[in-house]
C-alpha positions in Angstrom: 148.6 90.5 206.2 145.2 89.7 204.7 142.2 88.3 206.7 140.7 85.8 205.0 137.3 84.7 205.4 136.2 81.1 206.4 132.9 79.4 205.7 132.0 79.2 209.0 132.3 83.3 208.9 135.5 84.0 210.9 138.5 85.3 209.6 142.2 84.1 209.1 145.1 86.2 209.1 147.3 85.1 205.9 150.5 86.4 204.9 151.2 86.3 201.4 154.3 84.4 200.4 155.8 87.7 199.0 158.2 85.9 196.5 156.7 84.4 193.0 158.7 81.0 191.5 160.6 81.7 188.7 158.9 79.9 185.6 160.9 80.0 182.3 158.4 80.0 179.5 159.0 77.7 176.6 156.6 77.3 174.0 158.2 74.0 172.4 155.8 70.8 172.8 156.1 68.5 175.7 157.8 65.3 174.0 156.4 62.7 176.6 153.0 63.4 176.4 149.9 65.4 174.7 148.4 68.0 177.0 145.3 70.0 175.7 144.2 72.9 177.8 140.8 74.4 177.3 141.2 78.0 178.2 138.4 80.6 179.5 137.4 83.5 178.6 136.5 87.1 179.9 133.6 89.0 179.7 133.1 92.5 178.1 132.8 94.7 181.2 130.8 97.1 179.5 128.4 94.9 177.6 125.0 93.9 179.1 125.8 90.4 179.8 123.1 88.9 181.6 122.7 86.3 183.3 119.3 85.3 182.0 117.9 87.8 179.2 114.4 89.2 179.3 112.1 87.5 180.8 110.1 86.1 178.3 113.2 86.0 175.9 116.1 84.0 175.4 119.5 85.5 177.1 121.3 88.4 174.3 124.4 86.6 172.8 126.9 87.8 175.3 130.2 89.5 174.6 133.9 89.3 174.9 136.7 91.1 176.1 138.8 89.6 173.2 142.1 91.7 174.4 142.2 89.8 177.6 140.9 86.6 176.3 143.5 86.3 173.7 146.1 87.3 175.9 145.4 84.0 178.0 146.2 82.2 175.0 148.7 83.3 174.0 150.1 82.5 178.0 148.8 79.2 177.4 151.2 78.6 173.8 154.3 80.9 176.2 154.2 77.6 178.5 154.0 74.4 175.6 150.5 74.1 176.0 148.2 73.3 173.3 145.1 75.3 173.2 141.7 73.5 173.3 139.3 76.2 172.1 135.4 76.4 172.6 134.8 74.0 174.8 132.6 74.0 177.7 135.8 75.9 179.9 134.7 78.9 177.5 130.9 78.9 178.3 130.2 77.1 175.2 126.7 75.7 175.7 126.4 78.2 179.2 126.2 81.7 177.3 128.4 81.2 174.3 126.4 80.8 170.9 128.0 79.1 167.7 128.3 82.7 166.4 130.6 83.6 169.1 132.4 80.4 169.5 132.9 81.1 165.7 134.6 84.0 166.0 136.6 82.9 169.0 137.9 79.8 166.7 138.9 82.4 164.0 140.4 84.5 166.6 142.2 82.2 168.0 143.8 80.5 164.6 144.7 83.9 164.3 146.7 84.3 166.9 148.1 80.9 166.8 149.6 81.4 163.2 151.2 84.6 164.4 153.1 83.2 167.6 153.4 79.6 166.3 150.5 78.0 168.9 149.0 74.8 168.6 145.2 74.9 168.6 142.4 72.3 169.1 138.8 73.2 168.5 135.3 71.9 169.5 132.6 70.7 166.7 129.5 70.5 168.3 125.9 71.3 167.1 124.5 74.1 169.4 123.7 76.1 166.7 120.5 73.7 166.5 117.5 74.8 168.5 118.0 72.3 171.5 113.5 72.2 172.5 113.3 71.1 168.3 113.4 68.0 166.9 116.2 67.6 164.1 117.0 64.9 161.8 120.1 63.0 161.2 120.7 64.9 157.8 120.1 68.1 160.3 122.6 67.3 162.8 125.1 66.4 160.0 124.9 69.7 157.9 125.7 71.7 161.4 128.8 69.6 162.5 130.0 70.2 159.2 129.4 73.5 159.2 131.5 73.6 162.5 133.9 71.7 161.2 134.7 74.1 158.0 135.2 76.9 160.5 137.9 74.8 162.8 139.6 73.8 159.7 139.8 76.9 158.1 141.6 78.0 161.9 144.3 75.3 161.2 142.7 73.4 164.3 142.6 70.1 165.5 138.9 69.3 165.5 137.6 67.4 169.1 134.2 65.9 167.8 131.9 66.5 170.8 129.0 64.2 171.3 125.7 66.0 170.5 122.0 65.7 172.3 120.9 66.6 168.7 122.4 63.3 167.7 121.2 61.4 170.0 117.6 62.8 169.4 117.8 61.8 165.9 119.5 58.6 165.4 118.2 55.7 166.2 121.0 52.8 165.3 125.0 52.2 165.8 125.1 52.7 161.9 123.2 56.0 162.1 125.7 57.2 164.5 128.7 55.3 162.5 127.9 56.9 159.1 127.3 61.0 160.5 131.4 60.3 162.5 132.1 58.5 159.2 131.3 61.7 157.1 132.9 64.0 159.7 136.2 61.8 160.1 136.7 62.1 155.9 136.6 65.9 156.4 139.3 66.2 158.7 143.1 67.2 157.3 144.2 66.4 160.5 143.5 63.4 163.5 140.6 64.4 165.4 139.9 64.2 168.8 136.2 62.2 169.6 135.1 63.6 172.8 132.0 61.8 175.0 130.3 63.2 177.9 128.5 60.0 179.2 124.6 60.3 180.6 125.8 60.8 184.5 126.9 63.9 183.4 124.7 64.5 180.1 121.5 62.5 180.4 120.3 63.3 177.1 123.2 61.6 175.8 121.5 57.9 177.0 121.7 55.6 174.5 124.4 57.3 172.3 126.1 55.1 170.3 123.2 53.0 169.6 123.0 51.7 172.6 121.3 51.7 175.7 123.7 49.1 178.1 127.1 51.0 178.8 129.1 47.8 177.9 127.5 47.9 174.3 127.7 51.4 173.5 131.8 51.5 174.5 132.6 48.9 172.4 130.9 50.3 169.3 133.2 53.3 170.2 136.2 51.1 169.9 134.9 49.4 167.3 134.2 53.1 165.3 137.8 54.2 166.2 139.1 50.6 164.9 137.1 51.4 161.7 139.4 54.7 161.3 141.9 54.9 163.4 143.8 56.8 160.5 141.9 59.5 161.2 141.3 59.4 165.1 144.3 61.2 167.3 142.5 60.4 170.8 139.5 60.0 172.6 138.3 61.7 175.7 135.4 60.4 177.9 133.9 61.3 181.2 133.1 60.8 183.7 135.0 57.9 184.5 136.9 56.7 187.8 140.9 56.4 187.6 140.2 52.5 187.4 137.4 52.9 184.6 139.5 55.4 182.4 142.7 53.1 182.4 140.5 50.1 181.5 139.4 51.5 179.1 142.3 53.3 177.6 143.7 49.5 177.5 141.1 48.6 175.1 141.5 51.4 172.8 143.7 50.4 169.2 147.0 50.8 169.3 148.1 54.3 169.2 145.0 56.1 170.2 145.4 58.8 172.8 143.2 58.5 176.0 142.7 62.4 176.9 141.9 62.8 180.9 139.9 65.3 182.2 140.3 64.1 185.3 140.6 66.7 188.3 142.0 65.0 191.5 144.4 62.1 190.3 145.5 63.5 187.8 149.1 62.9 188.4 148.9 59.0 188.6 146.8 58.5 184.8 149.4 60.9 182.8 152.1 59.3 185.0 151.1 55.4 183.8 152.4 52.4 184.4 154.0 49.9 182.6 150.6 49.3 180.0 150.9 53.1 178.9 149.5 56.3 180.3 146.9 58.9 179.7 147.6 62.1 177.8 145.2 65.5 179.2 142.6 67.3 177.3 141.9 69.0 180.8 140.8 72.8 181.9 143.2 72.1 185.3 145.9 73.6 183.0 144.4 76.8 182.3 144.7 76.9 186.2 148.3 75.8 186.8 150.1 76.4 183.8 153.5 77.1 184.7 153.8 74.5 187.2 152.2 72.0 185.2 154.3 73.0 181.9 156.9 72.3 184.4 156.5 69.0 185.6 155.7 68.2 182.0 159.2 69.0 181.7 160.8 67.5 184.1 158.7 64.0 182.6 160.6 64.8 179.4 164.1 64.8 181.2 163.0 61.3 182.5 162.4 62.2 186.1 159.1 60.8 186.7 159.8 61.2 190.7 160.0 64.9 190.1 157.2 65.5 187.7 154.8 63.5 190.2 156.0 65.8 193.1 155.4 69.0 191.2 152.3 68.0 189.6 150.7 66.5 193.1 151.3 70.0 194.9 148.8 71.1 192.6 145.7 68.6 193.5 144.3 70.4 196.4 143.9 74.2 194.6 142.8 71.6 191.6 140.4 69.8 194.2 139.1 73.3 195.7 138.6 75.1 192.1 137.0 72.0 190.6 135.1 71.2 193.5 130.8 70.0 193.0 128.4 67.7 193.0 129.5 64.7 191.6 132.8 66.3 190.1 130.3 68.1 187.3 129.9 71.6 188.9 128.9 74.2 186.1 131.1 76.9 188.0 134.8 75.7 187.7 135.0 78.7 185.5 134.8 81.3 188.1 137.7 80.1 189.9 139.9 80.4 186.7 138.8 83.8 185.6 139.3 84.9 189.5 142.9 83.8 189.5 143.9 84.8 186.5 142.8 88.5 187.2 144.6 88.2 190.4 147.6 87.0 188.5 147.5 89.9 186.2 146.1 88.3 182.7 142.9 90.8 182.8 142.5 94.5 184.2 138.9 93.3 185.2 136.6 90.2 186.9 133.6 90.1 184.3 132.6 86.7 183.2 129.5 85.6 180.7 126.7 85.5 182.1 127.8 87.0 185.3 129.3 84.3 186.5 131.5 86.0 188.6 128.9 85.7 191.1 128.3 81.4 190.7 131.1 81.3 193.9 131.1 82.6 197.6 133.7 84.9 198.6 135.5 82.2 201.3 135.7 79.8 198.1 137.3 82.8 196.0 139.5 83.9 199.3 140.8 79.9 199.7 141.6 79.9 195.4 144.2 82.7 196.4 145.7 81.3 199.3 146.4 77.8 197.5 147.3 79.8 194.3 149.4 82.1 196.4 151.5 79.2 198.5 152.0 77.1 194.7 153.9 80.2 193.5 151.3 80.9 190.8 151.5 84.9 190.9 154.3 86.3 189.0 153.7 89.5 190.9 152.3 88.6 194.4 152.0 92.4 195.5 150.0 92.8 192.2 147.5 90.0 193.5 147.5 90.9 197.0 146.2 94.2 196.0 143.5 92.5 194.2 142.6 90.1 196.9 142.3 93.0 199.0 140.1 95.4 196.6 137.7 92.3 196.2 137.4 91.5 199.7 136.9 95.1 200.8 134.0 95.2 198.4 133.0 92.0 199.6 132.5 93.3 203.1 135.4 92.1 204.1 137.6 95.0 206.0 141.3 94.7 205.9 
């Protein structure tokens, strides 16, 4: 029995479920649709990651436990899942500098080539001092320089909108001709990802535009203009009725990613105009119940992989949870879990973010992971749950 704590600050007896699901890893790709997960990673335990550097100083780069964060990879590939690498699910922009996110790409590709993964990458321009001004040949020569490091990995490239970009360019040909450059450097179909400015403000008028209708259709129109060389597009935040008018407009062929956390189920379901694929960090969270309702979609039985996928929405809904669906500390709740699960020997997370949650938040995570079956060794996390709430004050 383990007394949980509530918000309110009484306690709940709980008692573990005892008995994990059996998942059967399969690495193979999921043949009815696309699913990207962007995958955390762990902090160096012994390393003096800060949460906010000196104080007149900016924050030390921080540092990695690259033995546990590659091992969650390399879970991710055991399960089907494609691995979308340096994105914002892996502090990039929060306590990850390009230098680090570097590495982590060329890490990564590593490991993909030796177990046969399939990797997507971020090209972004954070290695440009974000308080400067930059011009357009600026912003250019560091998304390139990204981009050589992602293809060197043998990585899809997802072409994240940039602040830098927007700073600098002043016109929808500006902004056509630096994605022009980028798209003829790709091997592969890339992935154009846009945060829009509810979540981003500094990204207001990307595209050349300042009205919302204007700006989305030069993005159609740019992916029209190479749709060769465009796999999918991901943008956010959008309500389920925005994202599938919009994934109707897109050319024929195009990928819609959702990142969507709480209907989830019903975009990569679809209807009889076509369905989203997921470029989503959800699936760092529930990977081997998502890879297998993915499966049971590729069997045909859509009844089945909406069941399995919808028991996920409430520890999806509770992790993901925040003002206006944006909150910066997702990432707490996935590092959490997947110590409790057994995927690190520690809870150390950039910039100390293992602190960004309350303990009742982190106590409720378990319980929801705990009744989905999520812990392939439920005395292991018990244990765990236990340690971290004795040490939380919490007496069991």
């Amino acid at each position: 029995m383990i007394k949980i704590p509530e918000p309110d600050g009484t306690l709940t007896a709980y008692q573990p479920s005892g008995e994990p699901r059996s998942f059967t890893p399969d690495s193979t790709a999921f043949s009815g649709r696309s699913v990207l997960a962007p995958a955390h990673v762990v902090g160096d335990p012994l390393a003096p990651n800060e949460p906010f550097g000196p104080p007149l100083g900016p924050p030390p780069p921080q540092s990695l436990d690259w033995d546990a964060t590659l091992a969650f990879r390399r879970h991710l590939w055991a399960h089907g899942f494609t691995v979308a690498e340096a994105l914002d699910t892996a502090h990039r922009g929060a306590g990850l500098d390009w230098g680090t996110a570097a590495e982590l790409i060329r890490r990564s590709g590593a490991e993909a080539r030796a177990v046969g993964g399939r990797l997507a990458a971020a090209v972004w321009t954070d290695q440009l001092d974000p308080f400067a001004e930059h011009s357009i040949d600026d912003v250019k020569k560091s998304y390139l320089e990204q981009l050589e490091v992602v293809e060197e990995a043998g990585a899809t490239a997802i072409i994240q909108a940039s602040a830098a970009l927007a700073q600098a360019a002043r016109t929808p040909e500006e902004y056509a001709g630096v994605y022009a450059t980028l798209l003829e450097q790709t091997s592969r179909p890339a992935v154009l990802h846009w945060l829009l400015p509810e979540w981003v403000p500094s990204h207001t008028g990307y595209w050349g535009h300042a009205g919302a209708e204007e700006a989305t259709q030069a993005f159609i129109d740019l992916i029209a203009a190479h749709r060769d060389r465009i796999d999918g597009v991901k943008v956010a935040p959008l309500s389920a009725e925005a994202e599938v008018a919009l994934r109707r407009r897109l050319p024929e062929g195009v990928r819609f990613y959702t990142g969507d956390y709480d209907t989830y189920t019903d975009l990569i379901a679809g209807d009889e105009q076509g369905h989203s694929d997921a470029l989503s960090p959800v699936f760092d969270l529930i990977a081997p119940v998502a890879a297998e309702a993915f499966r049971t979609l590729d069997r045909g039985d859509e009844q089945g992989f909406r069941a399995r996928l919808d028991a996920t929405l409430e520890l999806s809904g509770h992790v993901f949870e925040g003002p206006g669906r944006s909150t910066l500390f997702f990432k707490t709740g996935l590092v959490f879990l997947a110590w409790l699960a057994g995927h690190a020997d520690h809870f150390r997370m950039v910039w100390a973010e293992q602190g960004a949650r309350s303990v009742p938040h982190l106590a409720k995570a378990y319980r929801l992971a705990d009744e989905l079956g999520l812990f392939a060794d439920p005395a292991l996390a018990e244990h765990r749950i236990k340690q971290f709430l004795a040490v939380s004050g919490v007496e069991q």
